[in-house]
C-alpha positions as CSV (number, residue, x, y, z in Angstrom):
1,X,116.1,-57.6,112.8
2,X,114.4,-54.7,114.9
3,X,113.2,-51.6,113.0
4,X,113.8,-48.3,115.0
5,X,110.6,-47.1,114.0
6,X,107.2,-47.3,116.7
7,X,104.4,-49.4,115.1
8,X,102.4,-45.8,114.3
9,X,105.5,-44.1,112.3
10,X,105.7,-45.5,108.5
11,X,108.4,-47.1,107.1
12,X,110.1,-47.1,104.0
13,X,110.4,-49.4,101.0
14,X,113.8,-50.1,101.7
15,X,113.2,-50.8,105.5
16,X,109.9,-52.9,104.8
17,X,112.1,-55.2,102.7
18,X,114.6,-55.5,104.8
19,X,111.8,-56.7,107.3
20,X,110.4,-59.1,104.5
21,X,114.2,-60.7,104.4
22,X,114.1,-61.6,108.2
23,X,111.1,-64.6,106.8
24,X,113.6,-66.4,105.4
25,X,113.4,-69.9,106.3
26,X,110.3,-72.8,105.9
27,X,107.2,-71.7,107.4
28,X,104.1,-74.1,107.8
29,X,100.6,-73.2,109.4
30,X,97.0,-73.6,108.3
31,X,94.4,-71.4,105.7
32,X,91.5,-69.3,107.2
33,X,91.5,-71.3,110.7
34,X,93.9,-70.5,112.8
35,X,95.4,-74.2,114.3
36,X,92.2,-76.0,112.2
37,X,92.0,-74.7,108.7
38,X,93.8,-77.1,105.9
39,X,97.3,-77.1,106.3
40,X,99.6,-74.6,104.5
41,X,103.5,-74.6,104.2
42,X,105.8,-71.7,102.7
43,X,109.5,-71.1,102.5
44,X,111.0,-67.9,101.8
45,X,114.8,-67.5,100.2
46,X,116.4,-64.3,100.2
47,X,118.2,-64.6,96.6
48,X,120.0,-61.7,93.7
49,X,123.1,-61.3,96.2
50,X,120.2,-59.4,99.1
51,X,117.9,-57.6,96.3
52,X,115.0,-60.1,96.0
53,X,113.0,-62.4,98.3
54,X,111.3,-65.6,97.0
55,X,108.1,-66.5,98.3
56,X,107.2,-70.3,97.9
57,X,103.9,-71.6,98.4
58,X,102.7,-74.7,98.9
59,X,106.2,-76.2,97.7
60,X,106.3,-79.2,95.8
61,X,103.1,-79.6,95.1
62,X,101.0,-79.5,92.0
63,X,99.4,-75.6,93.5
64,X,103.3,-74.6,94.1
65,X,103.3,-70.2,93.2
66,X,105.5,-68.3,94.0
67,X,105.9,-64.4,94.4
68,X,108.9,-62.3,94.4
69,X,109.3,-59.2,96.1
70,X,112.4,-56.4,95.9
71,X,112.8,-53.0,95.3
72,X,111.9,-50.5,92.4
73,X,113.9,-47.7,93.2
74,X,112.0,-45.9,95.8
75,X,108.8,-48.6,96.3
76,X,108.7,-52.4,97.3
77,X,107.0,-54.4,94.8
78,X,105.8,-57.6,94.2
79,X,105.2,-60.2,91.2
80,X,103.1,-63.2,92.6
81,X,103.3,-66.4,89.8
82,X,99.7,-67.3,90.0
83,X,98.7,-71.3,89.6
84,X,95.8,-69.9,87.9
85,X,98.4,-68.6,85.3
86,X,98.3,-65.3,85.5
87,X,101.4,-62.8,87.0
88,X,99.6,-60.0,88.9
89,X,102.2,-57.4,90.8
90,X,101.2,-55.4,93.4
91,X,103.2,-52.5,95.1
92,X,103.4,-51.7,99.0
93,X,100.8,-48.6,100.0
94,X,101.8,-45.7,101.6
95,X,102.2,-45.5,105.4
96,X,103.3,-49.3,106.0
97,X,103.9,-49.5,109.9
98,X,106.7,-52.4,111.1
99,X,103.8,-54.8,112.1
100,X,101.7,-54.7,109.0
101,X,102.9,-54.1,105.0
102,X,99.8,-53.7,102.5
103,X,100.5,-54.5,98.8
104,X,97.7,-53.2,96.1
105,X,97.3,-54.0,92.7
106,X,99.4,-52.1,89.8
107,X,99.3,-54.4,86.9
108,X,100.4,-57.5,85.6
109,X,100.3,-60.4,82.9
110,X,97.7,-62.8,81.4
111,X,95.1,-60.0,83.3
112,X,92.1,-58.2,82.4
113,X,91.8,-56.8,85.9
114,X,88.2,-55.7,85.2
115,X,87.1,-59.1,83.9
116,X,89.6,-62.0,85.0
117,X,89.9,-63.9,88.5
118,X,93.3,-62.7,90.4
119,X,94.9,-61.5,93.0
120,X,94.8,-58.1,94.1
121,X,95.9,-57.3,97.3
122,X,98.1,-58.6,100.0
123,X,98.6,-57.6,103.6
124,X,101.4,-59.4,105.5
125,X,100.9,-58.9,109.3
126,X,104.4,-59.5,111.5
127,X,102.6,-60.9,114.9
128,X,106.2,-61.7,116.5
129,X,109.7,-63.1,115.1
130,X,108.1,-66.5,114.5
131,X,104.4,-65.6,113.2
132,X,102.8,-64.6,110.8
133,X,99.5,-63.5,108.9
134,X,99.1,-63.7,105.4
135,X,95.5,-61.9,103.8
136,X,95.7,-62.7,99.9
137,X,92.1,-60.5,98.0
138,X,91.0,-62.2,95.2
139,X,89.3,-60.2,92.7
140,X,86.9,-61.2,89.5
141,X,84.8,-58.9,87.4
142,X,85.9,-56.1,89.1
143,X,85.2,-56.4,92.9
144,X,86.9,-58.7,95.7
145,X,85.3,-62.1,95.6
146,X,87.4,-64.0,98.7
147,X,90.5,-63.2,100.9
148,X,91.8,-66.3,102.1
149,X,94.0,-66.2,105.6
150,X,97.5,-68.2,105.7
151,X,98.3,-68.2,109.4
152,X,101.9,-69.8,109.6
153,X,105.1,-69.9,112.5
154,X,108.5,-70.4,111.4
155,X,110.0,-74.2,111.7
């Protein structure tokens, strides 16, 4: 799907996620080395008759999370299912551009954001129609601790 928009100009919720549905499909790639890093697959679904993506990581295995994204009126929000058991969602910052959507931290389940290790931020970057960049922040006691780098191509 092209977005009429240049890669300065914003985009809106609405438009982001119907950029996010075009990742539908198994993805696999490797973590913080591009071509050499430990191997990494994902699938997304496009699910809820068009209103939610499912995000599937690392399916079938014993680290399988997941993270669904839709629409909250006017914003693009996320809920990530955590393997370390926690549900942190995030919501898309202002000024997203069609190449790059950044999700920040609003809140969440099993958290004590200012004490407990979780995710906090997310930035997907679209690097064509069959690649892309994943940056996950982790956060404990307060401060980002690691982001770790999912670089994957569409099967």
């Amino acid at each position: 799907m092209a977005i009429a928009a240049s890669a300065a100009e914003p985009v809106s919720a609405r438009t982001a996620f119907e950029k996010l549905k075009t990742l539908a499909g198994d993805w696999r790639g490797t973590i913080d080395k591009r071509g050499a890093g430990d191997p990494v697959a994902v699938n997304y679904k496009v699910t809820s008759s068009g209103h939610a993506l499912v995000e599937t990581l690392f399916p079938g295995s014993e680290r399988e999370m997941v993270t669904v994204y839709h629409l909250d009126r006017d914003k693009l929000v996320l809920t990530h299912y955590c393997a370390a058991g926690n549900q942190p969602q995030m919501a898309m910052t202002r000024n997203p551009t069609p190449e790059v959507l950044a999700f920040d931290f609003i809140g969440g389940a099993n958290i004590r954001p200012r004490k407990d290790g979780h995710m906090h931020a997310l930035r997907l970057h679209f690097l064509g129609l069959n690649e892309l960049q994943a940056e996950w922040d982790s956060f404990k006691d307060g401060r980002k601790v690691v982001t770790k780098t999912f670089f994957v191509t569409r099967q």
